[in-house]
C-alpha positions as MATLAB code, in Angstrom:
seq = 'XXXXXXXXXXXXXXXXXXXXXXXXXXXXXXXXXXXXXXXXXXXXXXXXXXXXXXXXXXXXXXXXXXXXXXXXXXXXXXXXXXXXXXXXXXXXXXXXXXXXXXXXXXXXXXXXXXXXXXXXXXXXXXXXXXXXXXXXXXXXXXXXXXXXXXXXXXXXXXXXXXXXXXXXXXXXXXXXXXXXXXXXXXXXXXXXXXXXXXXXXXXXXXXXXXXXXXXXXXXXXXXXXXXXXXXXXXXXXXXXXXXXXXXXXXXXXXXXXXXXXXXXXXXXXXXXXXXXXXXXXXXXXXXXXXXXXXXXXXXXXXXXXXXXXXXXXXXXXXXXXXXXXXXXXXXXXXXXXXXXXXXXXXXXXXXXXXXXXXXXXXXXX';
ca = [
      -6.121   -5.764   18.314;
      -9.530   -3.613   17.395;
     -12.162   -5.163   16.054;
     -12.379   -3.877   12.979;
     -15.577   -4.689    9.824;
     -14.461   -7.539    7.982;
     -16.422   -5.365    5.079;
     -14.134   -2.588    5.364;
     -11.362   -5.088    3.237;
     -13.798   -7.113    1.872;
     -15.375   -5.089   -1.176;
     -17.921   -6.406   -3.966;
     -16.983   -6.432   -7.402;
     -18.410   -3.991   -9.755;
     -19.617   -5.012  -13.413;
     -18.601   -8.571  -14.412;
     -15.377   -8.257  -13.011;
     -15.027  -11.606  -10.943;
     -13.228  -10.168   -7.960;
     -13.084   -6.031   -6.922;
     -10.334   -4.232   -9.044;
      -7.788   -1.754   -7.451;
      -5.285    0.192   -8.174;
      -1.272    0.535   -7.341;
       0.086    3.977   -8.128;
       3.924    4.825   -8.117;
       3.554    8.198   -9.314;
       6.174    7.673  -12.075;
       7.973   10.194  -14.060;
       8.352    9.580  -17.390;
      11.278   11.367  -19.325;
      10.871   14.822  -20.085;
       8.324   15.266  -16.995;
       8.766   17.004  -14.015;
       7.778   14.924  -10.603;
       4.952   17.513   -9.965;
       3.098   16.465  -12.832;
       3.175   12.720  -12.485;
       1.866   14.093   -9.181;
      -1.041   15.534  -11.156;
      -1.689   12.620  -12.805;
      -2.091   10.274   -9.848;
      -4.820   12.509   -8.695;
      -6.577   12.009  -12.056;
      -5.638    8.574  -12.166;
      -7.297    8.182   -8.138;
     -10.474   10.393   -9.654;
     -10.906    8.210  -12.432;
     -10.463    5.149  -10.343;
     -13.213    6.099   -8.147;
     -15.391    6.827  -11.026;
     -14.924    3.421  -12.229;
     -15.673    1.544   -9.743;
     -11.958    0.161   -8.551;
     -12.254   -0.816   -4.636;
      -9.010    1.141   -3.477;
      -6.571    3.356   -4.614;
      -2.531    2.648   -2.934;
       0.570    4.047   -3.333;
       3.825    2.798   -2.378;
       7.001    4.282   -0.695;
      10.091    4.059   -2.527;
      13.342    5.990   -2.463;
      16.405    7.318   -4.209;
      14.752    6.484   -8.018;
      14.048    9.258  -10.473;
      11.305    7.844  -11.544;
       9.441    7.365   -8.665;
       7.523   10.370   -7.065;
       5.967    8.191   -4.381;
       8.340    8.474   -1.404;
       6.121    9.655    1.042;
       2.660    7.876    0.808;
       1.323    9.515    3.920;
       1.821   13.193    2.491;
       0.803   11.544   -1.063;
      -2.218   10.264    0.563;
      -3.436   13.053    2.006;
      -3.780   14.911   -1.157;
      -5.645   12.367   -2.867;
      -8.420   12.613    0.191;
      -8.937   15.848   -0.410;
      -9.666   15.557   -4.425;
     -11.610   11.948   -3.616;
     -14.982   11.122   -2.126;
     -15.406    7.391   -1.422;
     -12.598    5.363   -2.798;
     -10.653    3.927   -0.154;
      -6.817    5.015    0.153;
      -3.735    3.286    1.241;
      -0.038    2.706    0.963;
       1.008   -0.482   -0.916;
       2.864   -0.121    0.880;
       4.469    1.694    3.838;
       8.149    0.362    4.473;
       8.044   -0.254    8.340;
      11.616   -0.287    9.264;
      11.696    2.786    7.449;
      10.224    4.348   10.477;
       9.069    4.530   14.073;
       6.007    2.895   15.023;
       4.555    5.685   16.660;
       4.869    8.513   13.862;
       3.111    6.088   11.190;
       0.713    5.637   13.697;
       0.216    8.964   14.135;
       0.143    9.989   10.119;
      -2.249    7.567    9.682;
      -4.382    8.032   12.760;
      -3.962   12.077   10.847;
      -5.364   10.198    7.272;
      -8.323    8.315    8.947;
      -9.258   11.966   11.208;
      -9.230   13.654    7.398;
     -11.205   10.831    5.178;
     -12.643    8.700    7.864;
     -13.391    4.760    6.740;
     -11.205    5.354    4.111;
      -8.017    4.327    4.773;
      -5.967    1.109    4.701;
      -2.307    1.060    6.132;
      -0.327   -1.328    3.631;
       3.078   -2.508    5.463;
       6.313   -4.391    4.060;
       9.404   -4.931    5.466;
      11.895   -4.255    2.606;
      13.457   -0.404    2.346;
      11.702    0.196   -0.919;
      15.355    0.736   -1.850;
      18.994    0.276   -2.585;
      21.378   -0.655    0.753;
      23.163    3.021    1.200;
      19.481    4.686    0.922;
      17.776    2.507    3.597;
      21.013    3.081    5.918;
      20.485    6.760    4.995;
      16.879    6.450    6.106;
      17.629    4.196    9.261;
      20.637    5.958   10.427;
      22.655    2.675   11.016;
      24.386   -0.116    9.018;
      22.699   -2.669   10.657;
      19.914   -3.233    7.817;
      18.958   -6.755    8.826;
      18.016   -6.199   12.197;
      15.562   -4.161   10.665;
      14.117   -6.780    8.847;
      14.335   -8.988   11.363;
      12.493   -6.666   13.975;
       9.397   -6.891   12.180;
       7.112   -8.841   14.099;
       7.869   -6.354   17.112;
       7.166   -3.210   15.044;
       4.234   -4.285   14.043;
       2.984   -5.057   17.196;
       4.286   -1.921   18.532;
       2.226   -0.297   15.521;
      -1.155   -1.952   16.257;
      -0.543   -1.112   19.940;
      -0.451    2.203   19.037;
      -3.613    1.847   16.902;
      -5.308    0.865   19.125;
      -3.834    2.845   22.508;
      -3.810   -0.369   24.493;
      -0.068   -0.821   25.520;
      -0.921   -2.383   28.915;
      -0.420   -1.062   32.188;
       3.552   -0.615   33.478;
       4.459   -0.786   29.900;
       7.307    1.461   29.452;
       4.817    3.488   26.216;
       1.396    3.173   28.688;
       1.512    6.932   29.051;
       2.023    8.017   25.296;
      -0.924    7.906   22.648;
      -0.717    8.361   18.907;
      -3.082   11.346   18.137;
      -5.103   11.920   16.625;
      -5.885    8.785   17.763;
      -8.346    6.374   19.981;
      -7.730    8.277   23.252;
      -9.378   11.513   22.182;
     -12.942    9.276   22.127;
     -12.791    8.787   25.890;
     -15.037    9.673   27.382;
     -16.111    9.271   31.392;
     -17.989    5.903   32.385;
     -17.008    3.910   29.020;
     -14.513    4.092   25.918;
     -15.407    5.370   22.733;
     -12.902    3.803   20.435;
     -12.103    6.117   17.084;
     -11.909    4.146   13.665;
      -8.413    3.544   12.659;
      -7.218    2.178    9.110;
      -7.229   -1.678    8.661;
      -3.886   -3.292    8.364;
      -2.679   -5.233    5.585;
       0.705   -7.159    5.430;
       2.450   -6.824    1.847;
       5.058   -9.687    0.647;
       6.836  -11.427   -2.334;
       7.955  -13.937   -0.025;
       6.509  -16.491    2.296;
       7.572  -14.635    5.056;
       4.440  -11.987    5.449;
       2.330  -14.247    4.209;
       3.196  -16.656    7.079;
       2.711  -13.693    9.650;
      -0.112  -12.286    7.895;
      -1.990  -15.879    8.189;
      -0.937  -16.006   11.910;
      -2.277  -12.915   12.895;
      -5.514  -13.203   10.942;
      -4.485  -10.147    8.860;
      -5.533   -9.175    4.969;
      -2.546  -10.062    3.059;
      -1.217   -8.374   -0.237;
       1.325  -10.088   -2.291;
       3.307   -8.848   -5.251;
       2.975  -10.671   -8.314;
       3.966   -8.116  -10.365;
       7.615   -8.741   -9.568;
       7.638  -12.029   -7.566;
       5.465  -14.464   -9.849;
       7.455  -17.486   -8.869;
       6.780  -16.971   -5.498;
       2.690  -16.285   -6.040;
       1.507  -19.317   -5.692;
       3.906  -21.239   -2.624;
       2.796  -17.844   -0.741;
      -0.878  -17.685   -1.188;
      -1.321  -21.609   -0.187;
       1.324  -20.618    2.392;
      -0.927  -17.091    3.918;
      -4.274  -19.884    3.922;
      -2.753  -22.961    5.160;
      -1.132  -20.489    8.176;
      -4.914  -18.298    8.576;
      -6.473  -17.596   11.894;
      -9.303  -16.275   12.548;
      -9.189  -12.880   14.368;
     -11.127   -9.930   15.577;
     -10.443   -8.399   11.736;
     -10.856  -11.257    9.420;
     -13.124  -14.396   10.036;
     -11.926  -16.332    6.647;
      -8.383  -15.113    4.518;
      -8.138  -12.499    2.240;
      -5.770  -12.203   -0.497;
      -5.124   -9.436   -2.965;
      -2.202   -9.879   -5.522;
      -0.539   -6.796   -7.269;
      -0.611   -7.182  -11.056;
       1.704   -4.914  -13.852;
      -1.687   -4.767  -16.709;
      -1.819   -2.619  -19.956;
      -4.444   -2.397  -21.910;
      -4.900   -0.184  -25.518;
      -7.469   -0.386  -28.560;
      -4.097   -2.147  -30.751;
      -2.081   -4.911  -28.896;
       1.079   -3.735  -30.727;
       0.013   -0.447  -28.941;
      -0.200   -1.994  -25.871;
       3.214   -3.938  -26.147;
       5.228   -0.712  -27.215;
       4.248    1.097  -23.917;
       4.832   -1.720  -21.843;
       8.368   -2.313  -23.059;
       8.844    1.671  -21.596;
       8.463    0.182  -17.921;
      10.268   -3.242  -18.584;
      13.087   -0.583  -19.529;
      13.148    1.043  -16.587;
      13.086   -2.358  -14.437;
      15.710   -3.196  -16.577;
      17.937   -0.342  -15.528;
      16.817    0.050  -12.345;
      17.915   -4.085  -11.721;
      21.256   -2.954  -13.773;
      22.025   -0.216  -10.967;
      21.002    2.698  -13.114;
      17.519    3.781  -11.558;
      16.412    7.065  -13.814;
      13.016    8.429  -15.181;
      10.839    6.444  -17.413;
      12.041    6.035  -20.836;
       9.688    7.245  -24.098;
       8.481    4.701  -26.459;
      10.965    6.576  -28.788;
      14.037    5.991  -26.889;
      12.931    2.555  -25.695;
      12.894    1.448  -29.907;
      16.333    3.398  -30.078;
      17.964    0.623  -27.571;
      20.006   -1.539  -28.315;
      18.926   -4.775  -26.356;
      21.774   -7.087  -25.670;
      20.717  -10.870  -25.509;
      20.735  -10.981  -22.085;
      18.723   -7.768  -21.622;
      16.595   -9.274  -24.458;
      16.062  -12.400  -22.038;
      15.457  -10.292  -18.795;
      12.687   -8.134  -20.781;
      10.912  -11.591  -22.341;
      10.964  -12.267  -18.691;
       9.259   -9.399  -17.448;
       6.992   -9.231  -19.705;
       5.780  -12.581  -19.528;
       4.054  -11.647  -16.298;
       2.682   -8.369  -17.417;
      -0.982   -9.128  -18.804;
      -1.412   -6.532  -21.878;
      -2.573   -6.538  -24.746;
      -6.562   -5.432  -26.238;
      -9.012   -4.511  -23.460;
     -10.065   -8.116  -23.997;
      -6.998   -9.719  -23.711;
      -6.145   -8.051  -20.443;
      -9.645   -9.351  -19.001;
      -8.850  -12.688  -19.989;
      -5.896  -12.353  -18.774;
      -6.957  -11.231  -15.244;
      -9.524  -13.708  -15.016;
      -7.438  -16.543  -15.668;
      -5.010  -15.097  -13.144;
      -7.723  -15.106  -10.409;
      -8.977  -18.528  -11.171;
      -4.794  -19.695  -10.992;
      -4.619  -17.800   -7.915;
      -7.918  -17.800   -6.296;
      -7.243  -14.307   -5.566;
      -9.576  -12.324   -3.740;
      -8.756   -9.165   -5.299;
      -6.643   -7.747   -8.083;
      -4.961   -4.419   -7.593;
      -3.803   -3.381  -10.928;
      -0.143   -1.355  -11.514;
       1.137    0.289  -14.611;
       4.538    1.376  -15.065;
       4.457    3.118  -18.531;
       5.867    6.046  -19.519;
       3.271    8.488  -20.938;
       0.191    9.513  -18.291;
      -2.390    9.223  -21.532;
      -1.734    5.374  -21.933;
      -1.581    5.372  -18.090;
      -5.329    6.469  -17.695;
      -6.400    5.559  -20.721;
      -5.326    1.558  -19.933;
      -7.676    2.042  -16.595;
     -10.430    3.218  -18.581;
     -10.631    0.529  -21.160;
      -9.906   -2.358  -18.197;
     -13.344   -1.294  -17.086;
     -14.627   -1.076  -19.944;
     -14.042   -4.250  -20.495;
     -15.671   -5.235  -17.595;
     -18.274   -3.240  -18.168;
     -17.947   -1.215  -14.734;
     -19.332    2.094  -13.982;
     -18.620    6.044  -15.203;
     -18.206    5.123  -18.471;
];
């Protein structure tokens, strides 16, 4: 694998945050918007991130929901690199079974040529979907040998990367451009940057191959809080020193809301716990307004599943989300907090990232 800076995942927090803050973007479509403006609004949302000092801006690949505008991070990406300056991009993440190897190599070996030292490739091994979609995608039946194929993609990926399938090797001859082999040059090798690689999870199965290979590892708290602790102490217990990390690295995804009024702050959250709700129910669709989320009638066991999910999303005063976050770093020992909100409206979207650093008295106010 290339050596790659240990500084280029490792950031500095900004303000008094205690750890650097990120962002996860799903581009989501709230009812009675189109899918080119939530567009809009993750550029604005990446802009203001960069002005306020969060580390990186991600967004993630998933398919077949309405209210998800994200299902093609590379082309997403792109577009955010040419309306950014310095805030690092990624996917959080790509879904490698999704694909071939070589073509994510080559659209991200295309994202690092177009905002070079800039760009982390985020990888998980779910379809970022329901069972008929991912077949759809994959063009066979066979879903779990996709899954279970992993390891070997990935190391097919990094190969790639890094243009070092060795000699005989029945891929030798082919090179993902743009890509390392253009900086060749005669008498020595000139080897082009290429974008970090992170391994995403809500299980301990990443987080066991993450450790193993010495590789940054992401996990999703946001929807996997059970599992956030067994798979941290899991991704450090496993850790090995490599060429791209001497010591472990952990960054956990966390849903976070903030407003100036906590009741505020609790009526656009319940918008995304809606859509989780239906979306878990088999009934993916936009993002529902406040309006229509107060016109539902909750049944007691939707009631329970929506206590549940909220429980784990920190919202709440600008305050109360810092405390929040803090006490979930000092639980976790998290190196990094990248921040997701699934609301409906984009104001309370941007608005929520604005007061978080606010409260944490970061930069660009």
């Amino acid at each position: 694998m290339a050596d790659v800076q240990d500084d280029t995942i490792r950031g500095t927090a900004v303000g008094d945050a205690p750890v650097p803050l990120s962002v996860l973007d799903l581009a989501t479509v709230g009812s009675g918007r189109t899918a080119g403006q939530a567009l809009r609004t993750t550029v604005e949302l990446a802009r203001l991130a960069e002005r306020r000092g969060y580390r990186r801006f991600w967004v993630a690949e998933h398919h077949s929901m309405p209210g998800i505008a994200s299902s093609s991070p590379a082309v997403v990406l792109a577009h955010l690199a040419a309306h950014t300056e310095r805030i690092r991009l990624g996917s959080g993440g790509v879904m490698l079974p999704n694909h071939a190897p070589l073509v994510i190599a080559e659209q991200f070996g295309t994202l690092e040529a177009l905002a070079p030292g800039r760009v982390d490739l985020g990888l998980g091994r779910a379809p970022g979907t329901d069972g008929a979609t991912a077949a759809a995608l994959r063009r066979t039946d066979h879903l779990d040998e996709g899954a279970d194929a992993f390891p070997q993609q990935l190391a097919e990926l990094v190969r790639f990367l890094d243009d070092d399938f060795p000699d005989g090797h029945r891929y030798a001859r082919i090179h993902a451009v743009p890509g390392p082999v253009q900086g060749r040059v005669p008498g020595g090798v000139q080897r082009a940057g290429r974008p970090p690689v992170w391994l995403l999870g809500s299980s301990g199965f990443s987080a066991r191959l993450a450790g193993v290979l010495g590789l940054p590892f992401s996990f999703a708290h946001h929807f996997a809080a059970a599992n956030t602790l067994p798979a941290l102490e899991l991704y450090r217990q496993s850790f090995r020193p490599s060429a791209v990390l001497d010591r472990p690295y952990a960054k956990i995804g966390v849903q976070a809301l903030a407003a100036e009024d906590a009741g505020q702050a609790r009526r656009q959250a319940m918008t995304g716990a809606l859509a989780m709700l239906r979306l878990r129910a088999g009934r993916p669709g936009l993002v529902p307004s406040p309006e229509e989320t107060e016109a539902h009638a909750f049944t007691p066991a939707e009631e329970e599943f929506v206590g549940s999910w909220l429980a784990n999303v920190v919202h709440g005063t600008p305050d109360e989300v810092r405390a929040g976050l803090d006490a979930l770093v000092r639980r976790t020992g998290a190196d990094e907090v990248m921040i997701t909100s699934n609301a409906h409206g984009p104001e309370a979207r941007l608005r929520s990232y604005a007061l978080i650093a606010d409260a944490y008295r970061m930069p660009g106010a």
